[in-house]
C-alpha positions in Angstrom: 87.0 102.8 109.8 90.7 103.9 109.7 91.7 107.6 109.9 94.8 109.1 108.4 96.2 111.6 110.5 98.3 114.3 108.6 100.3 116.9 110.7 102.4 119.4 108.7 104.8 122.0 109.5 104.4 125.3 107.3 106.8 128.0 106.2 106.0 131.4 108.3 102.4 132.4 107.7 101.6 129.9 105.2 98.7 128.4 106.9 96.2 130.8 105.1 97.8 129.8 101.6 97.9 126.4 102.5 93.9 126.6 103.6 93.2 128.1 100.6 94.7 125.1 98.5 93.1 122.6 100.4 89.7 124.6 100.5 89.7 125.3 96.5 91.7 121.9 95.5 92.4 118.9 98.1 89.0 118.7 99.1 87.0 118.6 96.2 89.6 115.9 94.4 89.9 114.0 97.7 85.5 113.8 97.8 85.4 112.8 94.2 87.5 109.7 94.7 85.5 109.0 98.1 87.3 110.5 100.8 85.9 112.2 104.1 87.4 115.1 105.7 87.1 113.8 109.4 88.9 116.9 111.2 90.8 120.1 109.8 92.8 121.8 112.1 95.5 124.9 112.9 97.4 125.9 115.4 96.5 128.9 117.7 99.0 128.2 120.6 101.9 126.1 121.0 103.2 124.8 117.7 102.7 127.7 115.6 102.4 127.6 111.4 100.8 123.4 112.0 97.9 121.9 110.5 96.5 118.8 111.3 94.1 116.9 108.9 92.1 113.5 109.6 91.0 111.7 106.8 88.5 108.9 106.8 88.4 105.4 105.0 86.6 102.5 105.1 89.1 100.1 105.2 93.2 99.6 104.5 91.6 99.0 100.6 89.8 102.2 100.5 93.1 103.6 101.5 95.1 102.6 99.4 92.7 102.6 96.7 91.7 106.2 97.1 95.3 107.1 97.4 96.7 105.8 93.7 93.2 107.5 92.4 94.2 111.1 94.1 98.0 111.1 93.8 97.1 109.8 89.7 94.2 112.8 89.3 95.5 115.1 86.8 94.0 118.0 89.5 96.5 116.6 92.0 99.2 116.1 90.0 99.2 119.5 88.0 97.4 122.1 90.7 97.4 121.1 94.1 101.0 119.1 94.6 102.7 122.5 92.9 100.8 125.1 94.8 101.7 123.7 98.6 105.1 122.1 97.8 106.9 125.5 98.8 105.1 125.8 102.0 105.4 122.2 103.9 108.4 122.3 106.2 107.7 118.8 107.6 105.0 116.6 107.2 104.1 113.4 109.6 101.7 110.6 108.4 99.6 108.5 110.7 97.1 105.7 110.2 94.8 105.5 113.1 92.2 103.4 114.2 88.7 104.4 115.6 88.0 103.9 119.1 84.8 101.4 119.2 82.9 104.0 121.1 83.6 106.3 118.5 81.2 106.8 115.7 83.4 108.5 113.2 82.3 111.5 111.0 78.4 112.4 109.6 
């Protein structure tokens, strides 16, 4: 199992907006092309306006696979990319691997 660890920077108070895209649109096209949420996270100290998301895959494949299906779904392309592209600052992109005493998500 390989995670991909996304950390963005949002605009000022964007986090809500942003949570409500990802709630109504990312996740819902991300499950029907076989991606699992793994972790969803925001910021509460430190680092303010971040998310962090961890999405899992089977393999470098399933990656890479999954990722031409989403970023190709009309969904994607047409609703989610436009709604969030005015509130990402900065975004960092990580692929991680699973610890081997680490079971990954349900």
């Amino acid at each position: 199992m390989i995670y991909d660890m996304r950390t963005y920077d949002l605009q000022l108070g964007a986090v809500p907006q942003y949570m409500a895209a990802v709630r109504e649109l990312a996740l819902p096209i991300r499950r029907d092309h076989g991606v699992k949420l793994a972790g969803w996270y925001y910021t509460d100290v430190g680092t303010l306006n971040r998310v962090v998301h961890i999405w899992a895959y089977e393999s470098y494949d399933h990656f890479e696979n999954a990722r031409k299906a989403v970023q190709a779904d009309p969904r994607w392309v047409n609703e989610y990319v436009p709604r969030v592209r005015g509130l990402i600052v900065k975004q960092q992109d990580m692929i991680m691997q699973g610890a081997d005493f680490f079971a990954g998500p349900e």
